[in-house]
N, C-alpha and C positions, 0 to 999 in steps of 0.2 A: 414322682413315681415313674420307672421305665414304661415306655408302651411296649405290654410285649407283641406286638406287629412288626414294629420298630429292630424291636430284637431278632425275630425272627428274619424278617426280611438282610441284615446286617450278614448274621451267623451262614445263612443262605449265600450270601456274596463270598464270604469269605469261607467257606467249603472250597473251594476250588483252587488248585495249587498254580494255576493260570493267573486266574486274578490276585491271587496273592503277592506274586511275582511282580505285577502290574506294581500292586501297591508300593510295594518296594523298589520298585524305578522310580516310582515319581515323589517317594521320599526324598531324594537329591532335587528335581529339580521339576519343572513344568517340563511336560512332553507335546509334541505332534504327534497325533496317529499314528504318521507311517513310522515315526522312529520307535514309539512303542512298539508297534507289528515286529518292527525288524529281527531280534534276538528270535521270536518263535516259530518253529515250522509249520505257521498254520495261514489260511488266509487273511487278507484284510477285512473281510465277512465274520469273518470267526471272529478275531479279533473286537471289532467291532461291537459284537453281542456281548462280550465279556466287557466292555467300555459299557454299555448299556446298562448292563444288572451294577455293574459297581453303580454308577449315576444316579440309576433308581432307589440304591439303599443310601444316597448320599455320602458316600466314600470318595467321590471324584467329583470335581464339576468340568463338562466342557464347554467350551466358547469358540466361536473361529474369530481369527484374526487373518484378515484377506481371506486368502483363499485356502488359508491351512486351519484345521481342526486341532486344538490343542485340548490337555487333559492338565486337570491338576489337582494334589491331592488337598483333601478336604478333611484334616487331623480332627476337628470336633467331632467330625459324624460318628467316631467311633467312643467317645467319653464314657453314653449310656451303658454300652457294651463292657467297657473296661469297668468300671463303677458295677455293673450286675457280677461281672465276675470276680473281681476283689469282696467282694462279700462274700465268696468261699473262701476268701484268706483269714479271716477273723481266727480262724482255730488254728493255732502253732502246732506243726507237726511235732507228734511223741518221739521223743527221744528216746530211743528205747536200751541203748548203755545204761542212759542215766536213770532208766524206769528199773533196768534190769540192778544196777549197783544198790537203790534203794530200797528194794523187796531183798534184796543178801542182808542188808542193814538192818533194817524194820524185822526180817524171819530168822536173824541170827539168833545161834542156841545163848549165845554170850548175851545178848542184852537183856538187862533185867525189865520184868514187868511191872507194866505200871498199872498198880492196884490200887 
């Protein structure tokens, strides 16, 4: 069973089109801070806090190595989240040509009734 805490705190990280961005840098590859900062116009403070909320929903882990902070993405963190949401995929979306071709069919005056 998903913990919905878990979810929440997850869905919460991933609201923001900052860390989202993030996420998808470090789909290629392990990052440093600053090269993550780089691309955004915001500070390394800023940045930083958006490295935090990802870390804390486990989206990311970081570690230093010497003297550099690196980031890296953490693909399992998000299973819960994808598994809660593919459970609204159970229901195949209506077709609705093929709803609409079938009710012509079924309420044609030519087909005969079955009695």
């Amino acid at each position: 069973m998903t913990d919905p805490t878990q979810l929440d705190t997850t869905f919460a990280a991933l609201a923001d089109p900052t860390r989202r961005a993030i996420l998808s840098m470090l789909l290629e590859d392990d990052m440093a801070v600053t090269d993550v900062a780089e691309p955004f116009d915001m500070s390394l403070a800023a940045i930083s806090k958006h490295l935090t909320i990802l870390t804390r929903a486990g989206l990311i882990s970081q570690e230093k190595r010497g003297r550099v902070k690196w980031c890296k993405l953490e693909p399992d963190a998000m299973r819960d989240a994808s598994v809660w949401m593919q459970s609204f995929g159970q229901f195949e979306a209506v077709n609705l040509d093929a709803f609409e071709r079938f009710l012509d069919t079924e309420l044609s005056p030519d087909k005969p009734s079955s009695a």
